[in-house]
C-alpha positions as CSV (number, residue, x, y, z in Angstrom):
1,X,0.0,0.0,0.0
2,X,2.7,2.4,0.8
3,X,4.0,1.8,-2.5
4,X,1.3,2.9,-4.1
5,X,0.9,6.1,-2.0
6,X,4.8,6.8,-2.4
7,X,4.2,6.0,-6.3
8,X,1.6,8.4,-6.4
9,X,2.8,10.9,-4.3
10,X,6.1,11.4,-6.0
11,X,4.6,12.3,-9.0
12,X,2.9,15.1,-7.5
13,X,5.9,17.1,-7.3
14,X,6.6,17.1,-11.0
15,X,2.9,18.3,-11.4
16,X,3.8,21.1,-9.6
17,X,5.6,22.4,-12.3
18,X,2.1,22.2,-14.1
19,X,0.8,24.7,-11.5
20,X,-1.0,21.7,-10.0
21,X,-1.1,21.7,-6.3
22,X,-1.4,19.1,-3.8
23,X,-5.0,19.9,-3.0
24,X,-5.8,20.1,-6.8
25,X,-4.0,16.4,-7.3
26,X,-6.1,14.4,-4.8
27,X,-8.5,16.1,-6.4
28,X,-8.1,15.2,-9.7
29,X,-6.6,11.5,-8.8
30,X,-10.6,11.3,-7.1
31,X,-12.0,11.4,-10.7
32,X,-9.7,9.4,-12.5
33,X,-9.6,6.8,-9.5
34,X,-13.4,6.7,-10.2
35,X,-14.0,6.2,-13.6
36,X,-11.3,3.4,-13.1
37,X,-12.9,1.5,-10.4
38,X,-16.5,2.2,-12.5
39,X,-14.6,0.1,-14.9
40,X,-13.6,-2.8,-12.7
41,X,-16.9,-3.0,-11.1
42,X,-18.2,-3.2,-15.1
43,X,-21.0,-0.1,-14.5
44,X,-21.4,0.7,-17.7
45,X,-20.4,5.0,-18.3
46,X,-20.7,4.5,-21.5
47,X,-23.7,6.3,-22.9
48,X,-23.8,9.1,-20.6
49,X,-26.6,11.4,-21.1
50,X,-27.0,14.8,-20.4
51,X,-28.3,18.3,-21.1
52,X,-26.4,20.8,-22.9
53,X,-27.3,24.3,-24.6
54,X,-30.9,22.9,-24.7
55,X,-29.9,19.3,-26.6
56,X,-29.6,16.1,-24.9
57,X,-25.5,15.0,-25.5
58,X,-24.7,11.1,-25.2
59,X,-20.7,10.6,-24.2
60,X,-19.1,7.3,-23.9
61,X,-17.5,8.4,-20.3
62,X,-16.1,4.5,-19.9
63,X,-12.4,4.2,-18.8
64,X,-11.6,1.8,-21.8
65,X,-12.0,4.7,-24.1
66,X,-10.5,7.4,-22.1
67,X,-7.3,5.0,-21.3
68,X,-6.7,4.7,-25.5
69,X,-6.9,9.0,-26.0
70,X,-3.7,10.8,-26.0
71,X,-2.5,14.7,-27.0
72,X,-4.7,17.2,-26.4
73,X,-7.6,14.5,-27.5
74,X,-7.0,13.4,-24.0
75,X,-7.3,16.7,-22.4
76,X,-10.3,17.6,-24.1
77,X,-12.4,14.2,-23.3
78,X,-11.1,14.3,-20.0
79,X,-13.1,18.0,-19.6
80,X,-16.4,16.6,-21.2
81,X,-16.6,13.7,-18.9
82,X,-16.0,15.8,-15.9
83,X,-19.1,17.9,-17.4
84,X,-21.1,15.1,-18.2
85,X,-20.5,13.2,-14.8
86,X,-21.3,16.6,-13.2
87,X,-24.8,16.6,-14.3
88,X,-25.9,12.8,-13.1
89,X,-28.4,12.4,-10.3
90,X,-27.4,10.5,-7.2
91,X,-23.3,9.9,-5.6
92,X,-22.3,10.1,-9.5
93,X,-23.4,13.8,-9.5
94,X,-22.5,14.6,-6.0
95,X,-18.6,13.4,-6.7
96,X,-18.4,15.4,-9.8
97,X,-20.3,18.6,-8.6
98,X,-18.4,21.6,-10.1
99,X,-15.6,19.2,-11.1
100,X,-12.9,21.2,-13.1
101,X,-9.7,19.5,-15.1
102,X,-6.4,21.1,-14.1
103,X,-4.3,19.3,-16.8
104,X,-2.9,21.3,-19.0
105,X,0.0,19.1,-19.7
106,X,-2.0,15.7,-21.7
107,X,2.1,13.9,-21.0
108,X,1.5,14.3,-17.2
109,X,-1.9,13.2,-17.6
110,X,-1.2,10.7,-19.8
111,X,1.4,9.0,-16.8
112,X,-1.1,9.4,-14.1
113,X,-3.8,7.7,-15.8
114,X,-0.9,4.7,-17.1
115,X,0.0,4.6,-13.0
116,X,-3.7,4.2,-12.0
117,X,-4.5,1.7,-14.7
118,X,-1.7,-0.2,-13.7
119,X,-3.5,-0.7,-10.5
120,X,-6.6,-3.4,-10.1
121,X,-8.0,-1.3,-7.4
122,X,-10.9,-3.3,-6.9
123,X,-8.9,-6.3,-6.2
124,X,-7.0,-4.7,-3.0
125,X,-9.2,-4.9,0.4
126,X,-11.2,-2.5,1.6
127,X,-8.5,-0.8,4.3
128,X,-5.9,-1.4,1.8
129,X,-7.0,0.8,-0.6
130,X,-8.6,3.4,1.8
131,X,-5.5,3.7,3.0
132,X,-3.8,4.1,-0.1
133,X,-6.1,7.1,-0.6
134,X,-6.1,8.3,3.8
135,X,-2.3,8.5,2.8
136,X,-2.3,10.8,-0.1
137,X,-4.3,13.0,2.2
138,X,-2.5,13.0,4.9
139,X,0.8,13.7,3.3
140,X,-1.1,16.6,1.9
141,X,-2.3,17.8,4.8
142,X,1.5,17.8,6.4
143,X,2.4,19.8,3.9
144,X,1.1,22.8,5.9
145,X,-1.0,25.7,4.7
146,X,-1.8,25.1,1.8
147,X,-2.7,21.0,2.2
148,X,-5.6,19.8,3.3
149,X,-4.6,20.2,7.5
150,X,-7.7,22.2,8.0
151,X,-9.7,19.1,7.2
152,X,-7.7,16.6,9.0
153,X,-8.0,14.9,12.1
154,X,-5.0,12.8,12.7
155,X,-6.2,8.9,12.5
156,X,-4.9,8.2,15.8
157,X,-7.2,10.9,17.8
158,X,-10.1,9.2,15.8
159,X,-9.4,5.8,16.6
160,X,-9.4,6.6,20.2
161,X,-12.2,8.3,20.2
162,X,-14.2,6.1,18.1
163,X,-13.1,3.1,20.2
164,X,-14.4,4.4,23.7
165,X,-18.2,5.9,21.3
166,X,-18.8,2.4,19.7
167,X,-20.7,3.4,16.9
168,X,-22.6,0.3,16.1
169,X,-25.0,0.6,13.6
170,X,-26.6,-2.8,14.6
171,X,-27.9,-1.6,17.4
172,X,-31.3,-0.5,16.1
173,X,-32.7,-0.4,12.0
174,X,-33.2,3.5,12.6
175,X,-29.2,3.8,13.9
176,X,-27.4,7.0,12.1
177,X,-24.1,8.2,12.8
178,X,-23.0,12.1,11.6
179,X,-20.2,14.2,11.0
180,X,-21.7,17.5,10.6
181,X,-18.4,19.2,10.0
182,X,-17.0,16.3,8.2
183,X,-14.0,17.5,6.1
184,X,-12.7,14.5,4.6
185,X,-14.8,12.1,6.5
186,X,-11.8,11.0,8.7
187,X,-14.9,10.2,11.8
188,X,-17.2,8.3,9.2
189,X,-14.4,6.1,7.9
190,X,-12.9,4.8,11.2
191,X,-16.2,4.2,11.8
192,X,-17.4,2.0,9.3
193,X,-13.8,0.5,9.8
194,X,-14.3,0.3,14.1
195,X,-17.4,-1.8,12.8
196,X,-16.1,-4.2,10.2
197,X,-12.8,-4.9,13.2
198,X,-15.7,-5.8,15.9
199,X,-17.6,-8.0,13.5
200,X,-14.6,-9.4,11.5
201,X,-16.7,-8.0,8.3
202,X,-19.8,-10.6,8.7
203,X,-22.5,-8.6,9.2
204,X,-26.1,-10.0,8.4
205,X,-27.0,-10.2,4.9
206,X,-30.6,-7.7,6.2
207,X,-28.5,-5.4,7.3
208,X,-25.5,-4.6,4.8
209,X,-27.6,-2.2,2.3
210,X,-28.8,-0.5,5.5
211,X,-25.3,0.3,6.6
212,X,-23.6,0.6,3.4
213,X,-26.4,3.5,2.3
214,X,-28.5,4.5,5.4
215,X,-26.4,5.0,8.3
216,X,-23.2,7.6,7.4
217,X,-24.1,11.2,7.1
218,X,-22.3,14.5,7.4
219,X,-21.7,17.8,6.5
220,X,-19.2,20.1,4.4
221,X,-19.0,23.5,4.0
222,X,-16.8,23.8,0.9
223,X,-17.0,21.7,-2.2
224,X,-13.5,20.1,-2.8
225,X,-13.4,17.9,0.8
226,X,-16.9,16.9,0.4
227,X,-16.0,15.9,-3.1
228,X,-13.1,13.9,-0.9
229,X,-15.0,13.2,1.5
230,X,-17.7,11.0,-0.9
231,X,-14.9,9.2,-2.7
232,X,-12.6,8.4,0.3
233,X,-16.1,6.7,1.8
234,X,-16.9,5.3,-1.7
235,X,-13.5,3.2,-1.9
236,X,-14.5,2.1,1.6
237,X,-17.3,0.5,-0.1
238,X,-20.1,3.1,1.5
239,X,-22.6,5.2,0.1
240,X,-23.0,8.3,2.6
241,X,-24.8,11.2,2.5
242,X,-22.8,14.2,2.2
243,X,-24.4,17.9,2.1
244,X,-23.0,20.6,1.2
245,X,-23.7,23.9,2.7
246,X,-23.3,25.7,6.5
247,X,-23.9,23.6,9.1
248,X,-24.4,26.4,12.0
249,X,-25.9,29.4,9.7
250,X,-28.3,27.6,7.4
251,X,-31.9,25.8,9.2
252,X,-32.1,23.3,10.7
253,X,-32.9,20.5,8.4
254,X,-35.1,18.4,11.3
255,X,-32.6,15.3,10.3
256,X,-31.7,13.9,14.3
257,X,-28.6,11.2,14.9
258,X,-28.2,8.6,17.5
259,X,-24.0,9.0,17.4
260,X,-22.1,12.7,16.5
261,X,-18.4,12.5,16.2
262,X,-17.1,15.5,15.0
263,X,-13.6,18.3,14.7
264,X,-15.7,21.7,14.0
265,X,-12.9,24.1,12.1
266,X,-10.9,26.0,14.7
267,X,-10.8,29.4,14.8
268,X,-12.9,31.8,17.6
269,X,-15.2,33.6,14.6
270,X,-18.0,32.1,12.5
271,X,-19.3,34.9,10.2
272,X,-18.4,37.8,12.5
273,X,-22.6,37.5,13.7
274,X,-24.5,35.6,15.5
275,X,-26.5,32.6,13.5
276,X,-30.7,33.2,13.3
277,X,-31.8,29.9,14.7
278,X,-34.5,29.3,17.1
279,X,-33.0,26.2,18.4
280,X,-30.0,28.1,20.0
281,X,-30.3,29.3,22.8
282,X,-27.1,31.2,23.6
283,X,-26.2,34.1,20.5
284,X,-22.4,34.4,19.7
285,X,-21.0,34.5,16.7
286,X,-17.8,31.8,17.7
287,X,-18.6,29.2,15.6
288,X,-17.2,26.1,18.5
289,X,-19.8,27.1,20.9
290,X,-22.4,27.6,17.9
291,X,-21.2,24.1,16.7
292,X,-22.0,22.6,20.3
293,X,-25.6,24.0,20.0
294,X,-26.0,22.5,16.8
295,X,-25.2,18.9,17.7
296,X,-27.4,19.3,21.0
297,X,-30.3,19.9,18.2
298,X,-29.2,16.9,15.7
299,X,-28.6,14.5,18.6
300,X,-31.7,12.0,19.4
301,X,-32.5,12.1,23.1
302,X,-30.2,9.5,24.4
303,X,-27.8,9.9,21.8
304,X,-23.8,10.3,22.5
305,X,-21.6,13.2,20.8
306,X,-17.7,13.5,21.2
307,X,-16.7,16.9,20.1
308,X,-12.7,17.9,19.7
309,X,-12.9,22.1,20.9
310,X,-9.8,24.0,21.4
311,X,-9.2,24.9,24.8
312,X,-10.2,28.6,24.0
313,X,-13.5,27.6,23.5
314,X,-13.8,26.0,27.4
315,X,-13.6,29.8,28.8
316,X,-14.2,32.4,25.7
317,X,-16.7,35.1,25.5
318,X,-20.6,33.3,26.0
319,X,-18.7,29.5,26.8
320,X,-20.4,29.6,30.2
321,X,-23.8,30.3,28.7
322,X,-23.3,27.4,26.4
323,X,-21.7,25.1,28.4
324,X,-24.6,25.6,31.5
325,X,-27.2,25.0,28.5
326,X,-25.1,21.9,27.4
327,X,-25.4,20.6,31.1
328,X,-29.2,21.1,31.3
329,X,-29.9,19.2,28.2
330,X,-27.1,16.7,28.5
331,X,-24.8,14.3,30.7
332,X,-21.2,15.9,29.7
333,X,-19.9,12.8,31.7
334,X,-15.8,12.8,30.4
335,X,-13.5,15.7,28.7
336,X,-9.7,14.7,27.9
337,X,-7.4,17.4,27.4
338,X,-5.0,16.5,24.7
339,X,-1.4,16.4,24.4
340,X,0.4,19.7,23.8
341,X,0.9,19.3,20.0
342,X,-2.0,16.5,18.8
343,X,-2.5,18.4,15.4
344,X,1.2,18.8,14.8
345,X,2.2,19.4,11.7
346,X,-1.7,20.3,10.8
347,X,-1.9,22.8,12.5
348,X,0.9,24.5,15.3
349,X,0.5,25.8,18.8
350,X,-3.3,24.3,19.0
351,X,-4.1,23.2,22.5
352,X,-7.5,21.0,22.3
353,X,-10.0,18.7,24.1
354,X,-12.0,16.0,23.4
355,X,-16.1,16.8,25.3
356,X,-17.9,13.7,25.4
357,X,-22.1,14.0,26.5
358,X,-25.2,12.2,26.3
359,X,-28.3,13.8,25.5
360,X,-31.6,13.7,27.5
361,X,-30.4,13.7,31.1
362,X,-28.8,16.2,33.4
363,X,-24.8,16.5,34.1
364,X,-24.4,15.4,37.5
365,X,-20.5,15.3,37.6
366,X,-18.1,15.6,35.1
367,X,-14.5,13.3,34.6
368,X,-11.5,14.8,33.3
369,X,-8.8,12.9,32.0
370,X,-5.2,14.9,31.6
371,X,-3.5,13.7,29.0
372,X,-1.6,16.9,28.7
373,X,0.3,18.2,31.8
374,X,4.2,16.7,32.5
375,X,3.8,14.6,29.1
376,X,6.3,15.8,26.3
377,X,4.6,17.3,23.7
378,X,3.6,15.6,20.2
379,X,6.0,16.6,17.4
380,X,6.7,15.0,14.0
381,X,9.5,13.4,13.6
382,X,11.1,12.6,17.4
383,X,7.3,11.8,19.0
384,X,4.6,11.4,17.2
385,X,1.2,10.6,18.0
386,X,0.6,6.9,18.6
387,X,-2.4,5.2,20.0
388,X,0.1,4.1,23.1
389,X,-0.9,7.8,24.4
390,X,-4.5,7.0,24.7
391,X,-4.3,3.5,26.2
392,X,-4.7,4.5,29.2
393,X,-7.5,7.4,28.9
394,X,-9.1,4.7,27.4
395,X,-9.2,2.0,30.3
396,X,-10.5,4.6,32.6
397,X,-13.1,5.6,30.4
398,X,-14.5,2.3,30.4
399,X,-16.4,-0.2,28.0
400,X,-20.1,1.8,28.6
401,X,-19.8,4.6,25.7
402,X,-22.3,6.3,27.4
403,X,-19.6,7.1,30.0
404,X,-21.4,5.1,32.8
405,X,-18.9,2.2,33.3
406,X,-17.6,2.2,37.2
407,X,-14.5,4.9,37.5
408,X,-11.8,5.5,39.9
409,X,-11.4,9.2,41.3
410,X,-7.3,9.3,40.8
411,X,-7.0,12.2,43.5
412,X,-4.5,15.4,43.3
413,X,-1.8,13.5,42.2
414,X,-3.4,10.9,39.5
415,X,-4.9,12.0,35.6
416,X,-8.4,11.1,35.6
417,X,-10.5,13.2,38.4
418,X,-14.0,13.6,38.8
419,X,-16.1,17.2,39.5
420,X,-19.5,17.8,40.5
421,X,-22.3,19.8,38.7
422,X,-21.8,22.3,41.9
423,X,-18.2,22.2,41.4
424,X,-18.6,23.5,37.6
425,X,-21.1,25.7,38.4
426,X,-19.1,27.6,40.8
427,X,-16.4,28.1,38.2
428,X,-19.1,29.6,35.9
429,X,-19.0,26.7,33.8
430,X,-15.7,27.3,33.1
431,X,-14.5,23.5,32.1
432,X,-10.5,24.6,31.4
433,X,-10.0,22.9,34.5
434,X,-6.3,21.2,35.6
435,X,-5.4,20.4,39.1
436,X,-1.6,18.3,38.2
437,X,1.5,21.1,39.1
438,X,2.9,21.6,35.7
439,X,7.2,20.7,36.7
440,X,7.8,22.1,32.9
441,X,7.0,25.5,34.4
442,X,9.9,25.5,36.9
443,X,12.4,23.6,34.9
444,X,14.1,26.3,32.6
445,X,15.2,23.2,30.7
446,X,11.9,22.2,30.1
447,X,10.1,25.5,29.3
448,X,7.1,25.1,26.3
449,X,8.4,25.5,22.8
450,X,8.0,29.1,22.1
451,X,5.6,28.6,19.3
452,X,3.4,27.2,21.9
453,X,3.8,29.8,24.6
454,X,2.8,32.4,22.1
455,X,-0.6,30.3,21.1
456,X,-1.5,30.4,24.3
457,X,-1.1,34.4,25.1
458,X,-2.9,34.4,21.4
459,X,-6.0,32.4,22.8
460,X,-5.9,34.4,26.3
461,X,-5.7,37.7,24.6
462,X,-8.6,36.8,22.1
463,X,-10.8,35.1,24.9
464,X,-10.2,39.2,26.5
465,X,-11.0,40.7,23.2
466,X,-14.2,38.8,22.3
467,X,-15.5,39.9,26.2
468,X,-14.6,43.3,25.5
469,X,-16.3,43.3,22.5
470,X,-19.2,42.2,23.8
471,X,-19.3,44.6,26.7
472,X,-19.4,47.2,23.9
473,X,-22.3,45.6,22.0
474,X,-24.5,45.5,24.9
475,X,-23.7,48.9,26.1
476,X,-24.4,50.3,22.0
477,X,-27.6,48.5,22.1
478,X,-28.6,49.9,25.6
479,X,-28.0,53.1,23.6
480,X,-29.7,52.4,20.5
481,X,-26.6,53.1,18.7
């Protein structure tokens, strides 16, 4: 598999030259990958119909035509059958929604069709060739700013937390599990994967179509990693249900889920104002707390969440509204506080969480786990992030993914540590809470990377600005200003 990836990958570089960038070749590799796989699978793309300056157009859109075209031949059919695919009803359409060639070379083109042919893709298992794919994106999202880190949860992080949630679809016909800020579908993939570990991939013969096409949903706010998103799922052998559009400022679409796993983009500010929705009870324009509001409305009652939120987001401006709200209407029964750089090299100096709650019953205490303090932090070469670093947050979480297995209070000295409803409230809800004495602090030797130090006085001096700011909105409006 790492061939392939490495195979793949290289390439890339060349088609730089081409003014193709990392981003743009996943994306393009997605349609070509596609049509290939249509061909192993022998769905016939033949005689594609479609509309076109008023006249219904038939193209033969099958890979054993494409493969044979070369020159500028090649460019040009590649173009029509990213139109023509475009224009389909169902997963066809929604893959190749706004799809645009960015070959302008036909050569390069020519060799990374000859490198995917040479591939039976269909052949490789399930993981294998998910994996292939996962890979690509990952080495595009370490490329920094300009790969796909924005959309990437690293796999280890998901595992973990998909392991302790146990998103079983078999546990009821009307079981759903969502994303709603899905990126690449990093959640919906280890999922489906979580399942076919626990059942060894024999799942009853009345059930498979259910899974395969009724149980994966999510969300995506811009085009290209929804377009990912649908074709990373679709070489694990799913058919979800993607949508595109803004999950906190557009209606609610009355759609509710019994399991939310989800990494909501970081960043304090949604659309600089606050979301018109009924169901939210707390206005604020930061889009983490807006997020939280939105899976307490999409959640069943008795369904489980598990939310990643950067630790700004446990004390910023209108957090203690949201988070006494989130208590009322839910059990927000565990929180681990992640390693000191968990999203390294996505994204630098990003301190984070994982919330986990159950909906449809009061908090009553709250575990945290810290997974942070007197642990070297995560970095990419020397220590990276390996599931060994979760092992134990796991055990102490327990086999109940409702958060109700029997726990051990670890005391002042120990990581996992349980507070009451009346301890939180006293804190105004403020769940940034750490009790182990940091040594780092007092060893000079052992000071935080300075990248890190400088996130943090970033976070603290936004968390200031955001109250300040909305000091001076209430006192405007008190002045009909």
């Amino acid at each position: 598999m790492s061939d392939v990836v490495n195979k793949l990958w290289g390439f890339c570089h060349t088609l730089r030259h081409d003014g193709i960038d990392y981003g743009d070749y996943i994306e393009q590799l997605t349609y070509l990958m596609f049509l290939k796989m249509a061909h192993e699978k022998d769905i016939d793309l033949s005689g594609i119909q479609y509309e076109e300056d008023r006249n219904t157009v038939t193209l033969d859109c099958s890979w054993s035509t494409f493969v044979k075209k070369s020159g500028t031949g090649l460019l040009d059919a590649f173009a029509r059958i990213l139109r023509a695919l475009g224009r389909q009803p169902g997963l066809l359409g929604d893959i190749f929604t706004q799809a645009v060639p960015r070959f302008t070379n036909p050569v390069n083109l020519k060799k990374i069709i000859n490198m995917i042919d040479e591939e039976d893709w269909s052949s490789m298992e399930v993981d294998v060739k998910g994996a292939a794919f996962e890979g690509l994106l990952e080495k595009s999202a370490a490329e920094g700013k300009k790969g796909a880190g924005q959309y990437f949860t690293p796999r280890v992080l998901i595992q973990t937390i998909v392991s302790v949630m146990r998103p079983d679809p078999r546990a009821s016909k009307e079981f759903t599990i969502c994303d709603p800020a899905c990126g690449t579908a990093g959640f919906l993939m280890v999922a489906y994967e979580w399942l076919m570990n626990v059942t060894r991939g024999a799942l009853d013969r009345k059930d498979v179509q259910r899974i395969k096409k009724g149980t994966y949903y999510g969300q995506e706010l811009v085009p290209r990693p929804r377009r990912l998103a649908l074709m990373n799922l679709f070489l694990h052998g799913l058919e979800p249900c993607i949508y595109l559009g803004d999950s906190i400022y557009e209606p609610d679409r009355g759609e509710r889920y019994d399991c939310i796993l989800t990494n909501p983009p970081f960043g304090t500010k949604g659309a600089n104002q606050a979301p018109v929705r009924d169901d939210f009870t707390v206005s604020t324009s930061n889009k983490q707390l807006n997020f939280i509001q939105h899976v307490v409305t999409i959640l069943k009652k008795g369904g489980r969440a598990a939310m990643v939120l950067p630790d700004n987001v446990l004390f910023a401006d209108a957090a203690g509204d949201v988070i006494k709200y989130l208590m009322e209407d839910c059990d927000v029964h565990t929180l681990l506080r992640l390693p000191n750089g968990t999203f390294t090299p996505y994204s630098q100096g990003v301190k984070a969480n994982v919330i986990f709650f159950r909906k449809g019953m009061k908090t009553e205490h709250t575990w945290i786990y810290d997974c942070r303090t007197n642990i070297p932090g995560v970095t990419k070469k020397d220590r990276p992030l390996v599931p060994a670093m979760f092992e134990d947050f796991e055990r102490c979480y327990g086999d109940d993914p409702d958060g109700q297995s029997e726990r051990t209070d670890g005391g002042e000295e120990g990581r996992f540590r349980k507070f009451s409803y009346s301890q939180i409230r006293e804190r105004n809800f403020n769940l940034d809470i750490s009790w182990l004495k940091d040594e780092n602090l007092e060893d000079p030797d052992s000071l935080p990377e300075p990248q890190l130090l400088v996130a943090d006085a970033i976070t603290e001096l936004g968390a200031c600005i955001d109250e300040l700011q909305s000091i001076l909105d209430e006192i405007e409006a008190e002045n009909g200003e």
